[in-house]
N, C-alpha and C positions, 0 to 999 in steps of 0.2 A: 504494500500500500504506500503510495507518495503524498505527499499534500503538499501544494503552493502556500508557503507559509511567508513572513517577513516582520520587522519589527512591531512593522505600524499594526501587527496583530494582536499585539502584547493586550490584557484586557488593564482596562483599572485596575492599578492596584494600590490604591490610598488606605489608609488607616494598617497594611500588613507590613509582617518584618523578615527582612529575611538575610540568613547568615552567606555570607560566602566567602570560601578559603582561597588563597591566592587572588586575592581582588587589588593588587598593582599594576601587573603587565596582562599582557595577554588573552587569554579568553577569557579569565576569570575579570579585569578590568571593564572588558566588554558588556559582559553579563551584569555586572556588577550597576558600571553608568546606566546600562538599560531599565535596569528594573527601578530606580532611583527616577530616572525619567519617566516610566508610567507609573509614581507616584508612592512608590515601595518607602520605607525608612528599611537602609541598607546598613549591616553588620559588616564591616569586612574586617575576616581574619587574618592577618596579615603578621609575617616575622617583620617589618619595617613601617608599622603605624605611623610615622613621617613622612616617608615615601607616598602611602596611601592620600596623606594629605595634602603633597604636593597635586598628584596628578588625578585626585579627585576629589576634589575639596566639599564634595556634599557627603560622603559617606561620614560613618563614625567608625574609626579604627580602632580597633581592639588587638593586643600584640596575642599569638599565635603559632609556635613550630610546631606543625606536623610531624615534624618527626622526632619531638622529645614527647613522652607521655606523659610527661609533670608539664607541660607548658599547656598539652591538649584540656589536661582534669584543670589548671588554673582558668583557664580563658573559660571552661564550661560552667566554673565555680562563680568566679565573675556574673554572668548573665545570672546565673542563680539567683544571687545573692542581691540583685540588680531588681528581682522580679520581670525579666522579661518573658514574654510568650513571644515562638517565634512560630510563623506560617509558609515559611520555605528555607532549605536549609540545600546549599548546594556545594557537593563535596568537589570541586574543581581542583586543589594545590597540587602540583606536580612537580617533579625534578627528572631530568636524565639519569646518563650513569657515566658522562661523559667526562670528571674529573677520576674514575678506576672507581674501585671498589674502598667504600668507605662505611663505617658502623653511628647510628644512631647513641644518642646516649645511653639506652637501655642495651647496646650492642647487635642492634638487627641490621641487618645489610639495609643502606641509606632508603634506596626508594622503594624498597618492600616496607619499609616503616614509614614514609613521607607519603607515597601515594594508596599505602591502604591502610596499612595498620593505625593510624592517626584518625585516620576517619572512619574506622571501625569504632575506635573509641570513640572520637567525636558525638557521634551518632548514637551512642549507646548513652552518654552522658547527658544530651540534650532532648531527648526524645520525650522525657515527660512535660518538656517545653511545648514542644511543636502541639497547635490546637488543632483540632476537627476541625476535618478540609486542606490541613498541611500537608506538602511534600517533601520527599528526601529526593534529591537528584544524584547519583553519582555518573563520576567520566568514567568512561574506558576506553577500551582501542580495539579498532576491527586487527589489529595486528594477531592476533588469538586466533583467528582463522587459518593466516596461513605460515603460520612460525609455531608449530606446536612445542611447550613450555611443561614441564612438571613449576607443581607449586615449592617453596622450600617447606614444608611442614615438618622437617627434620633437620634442617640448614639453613636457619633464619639466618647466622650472621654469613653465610657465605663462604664456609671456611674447604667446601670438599672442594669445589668448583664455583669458580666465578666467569660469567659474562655481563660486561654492560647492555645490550641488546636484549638477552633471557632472562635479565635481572628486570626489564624494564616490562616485558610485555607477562611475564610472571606475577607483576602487582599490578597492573592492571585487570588481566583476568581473574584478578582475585578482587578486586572490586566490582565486575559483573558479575560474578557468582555471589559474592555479598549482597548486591542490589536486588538481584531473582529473590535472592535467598529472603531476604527482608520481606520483599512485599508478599511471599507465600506465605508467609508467620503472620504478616497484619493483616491481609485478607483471612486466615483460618481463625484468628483471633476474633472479628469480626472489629479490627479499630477500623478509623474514619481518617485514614493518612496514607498516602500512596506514595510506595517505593520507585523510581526508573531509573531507566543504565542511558546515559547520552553517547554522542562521539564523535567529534567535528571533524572527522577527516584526516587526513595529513595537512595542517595549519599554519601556517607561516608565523612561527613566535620562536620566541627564543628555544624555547627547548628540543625543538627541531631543527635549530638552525648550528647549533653551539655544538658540533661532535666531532670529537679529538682527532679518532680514528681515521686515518685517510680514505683508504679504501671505503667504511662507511659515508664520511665526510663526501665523496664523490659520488654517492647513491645517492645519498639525500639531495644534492643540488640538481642531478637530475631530475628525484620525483618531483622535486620542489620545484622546477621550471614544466614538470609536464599535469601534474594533479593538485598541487598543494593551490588552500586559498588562505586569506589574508583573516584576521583574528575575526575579522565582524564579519564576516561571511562564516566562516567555521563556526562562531557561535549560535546560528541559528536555532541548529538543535540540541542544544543547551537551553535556550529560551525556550521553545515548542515544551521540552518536557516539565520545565519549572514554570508555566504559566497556560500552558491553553488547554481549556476542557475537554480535548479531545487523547490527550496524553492519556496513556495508561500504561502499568507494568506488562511485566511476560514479554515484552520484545526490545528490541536493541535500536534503539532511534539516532538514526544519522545519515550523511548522507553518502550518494555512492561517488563512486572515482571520476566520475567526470567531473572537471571543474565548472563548466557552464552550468552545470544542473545544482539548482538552489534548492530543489526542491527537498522537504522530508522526509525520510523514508522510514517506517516503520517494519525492520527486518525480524526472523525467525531467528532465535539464537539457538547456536550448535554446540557439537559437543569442543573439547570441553565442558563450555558452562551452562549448559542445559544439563548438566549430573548434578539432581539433589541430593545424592548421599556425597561427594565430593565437596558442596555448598554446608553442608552440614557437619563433616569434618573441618574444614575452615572454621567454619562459625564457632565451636567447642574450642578450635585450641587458642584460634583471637581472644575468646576468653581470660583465657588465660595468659595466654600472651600481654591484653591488656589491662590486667586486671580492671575487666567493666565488665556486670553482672548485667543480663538484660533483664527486664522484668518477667515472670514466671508464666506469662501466658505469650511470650514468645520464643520459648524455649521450648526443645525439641518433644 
């Protein structure tokens, strides 16, 4: 299914709130200004709460590392304690793996704790925020399809085998498996808060542009001259899933490799992460991984 979608579809959104990670550069940026301009009060979590205010001075910055799990439970504690209710919560912050292999404070290999782990917690922490009629957005990558990944469930810091490339599309498939995963818990629960998986593409932002490696380095300028689009174009379906009533979970919302085609597309997710006992295994050791409890009717 595709749908011609664009900003100017965004609905009202005056009197909601909504959080979003990595809102300095790139998609998150995008996403971020947009929602702020149909009327949102916009959260952005952010490791540089200055930066945030330079280059968007309507947001309110809130400081944020994804990938320390004492900064994630501080920043959740905060809004806490804040009394805020939030109505959209979009797990966007991303890193490469383009400086080698590096470990998080808690010692989890960088972007398996940056682009999941972090907002596994996240997520887990803010959830009795989010009101009836709220969504959870998270990114991933159609990269899952065709670069098959084992998850580390046994090798969080990286230690048997490392690559930057397997390290990268390994925590993002574990963010769609997360996102399935969630919203088959809060549909069998019967709450009133919808989970989705977005994916802009191949997007011309820093973090596909920044890669060490030559020989990758020389892939990416190719795809990036033949497929990649520019951050506001790749945001689109970001926006579709965190604001239009026609979103819903169970499929993979992005668009396809052609670049002229703006359209939505509403794909069938495969295996990999179409396996709910591999979502489920995930889900149990995030647990513990990050020590965040979900509450007991969304548990297995």
């Amino acid at each position: 299914m595709a749908i011609r979608w664009t900003f100017d579809d965004i609905p009202d959104l005056t009197g909601r709130t909504a959080v979003v990670t990595g809102a300095t550069s790139g998609l998150g940026l995008v996403v971020a200004q947009q929602l702020a301009a149909h009327g949102a009060d916009v959260i952005a979590g952010v490791r540089d709460p200055a930066k945030a205010t330079r280059v968007a001075p309507g947001l309110e910055a809130r400081r944020v590392d994804l990938a320390d799990l004492d900064s994630v439970g501080a920043f959740a504690g905060g809004l806490h304690r804040d009394g805020r209710v939030v109505d959209l919560l979009v797990n966007n912050a991303g890193i490469g793996g383009h400086q080698g292999r590096r470990l998080s404070p808690q010692g989890i290999e960088m972007q398996f704790a940056t682009n999941f782990l972090g907002h596994f917690a996240l997520t887990g922490r803010l959830l009795d925020l989010i009101r009836d009629g709220g969504r959870v957005v998270h990114v991933g990558s159609n990269l899952y399809r065709h670069f098959p990944v084992e998850l580390p469930l046994d090798d969080l810091a990286a230690e048997r085998s490392y690559s930057p490339s397997r390290a990268y599309v390994a925590s993002k498939l574990a963010n769609l498996l997360f996102g399935l995963e969630l919203d088959r818990r809060l549909r069998r629960a019967g709450r009133p808060v919808r989970s989705l998986v977005a994916h802009p593409g191949l997007a011309r932002t820093a973090l596909n542009s920044d890669v060490g490696q030559p020989a990758l380095r020389a892939t990416m300028a190719v795809l990036n001259a033949l497929i990649s689009r520019p951050a506001e174009r790749a945001a689109i379906p970001l926006l579709f899933a965190a604001t239009d009533p026609a979103a819903h979970g169970g499929v993979f919302i992005g668009p396809r490799n052609r670049r002229w085609d703006d359209r939505v597309h509403l794909d069938r997710v495969v295996a990999p992460a179409n396996d709910p006992a591999l979502a489920d295994q995930l889900w149990e050791r995030a647990q513990d991984w990050a020590g965040v409890g979900y509450p007991p009717d969304l548990r297995s």
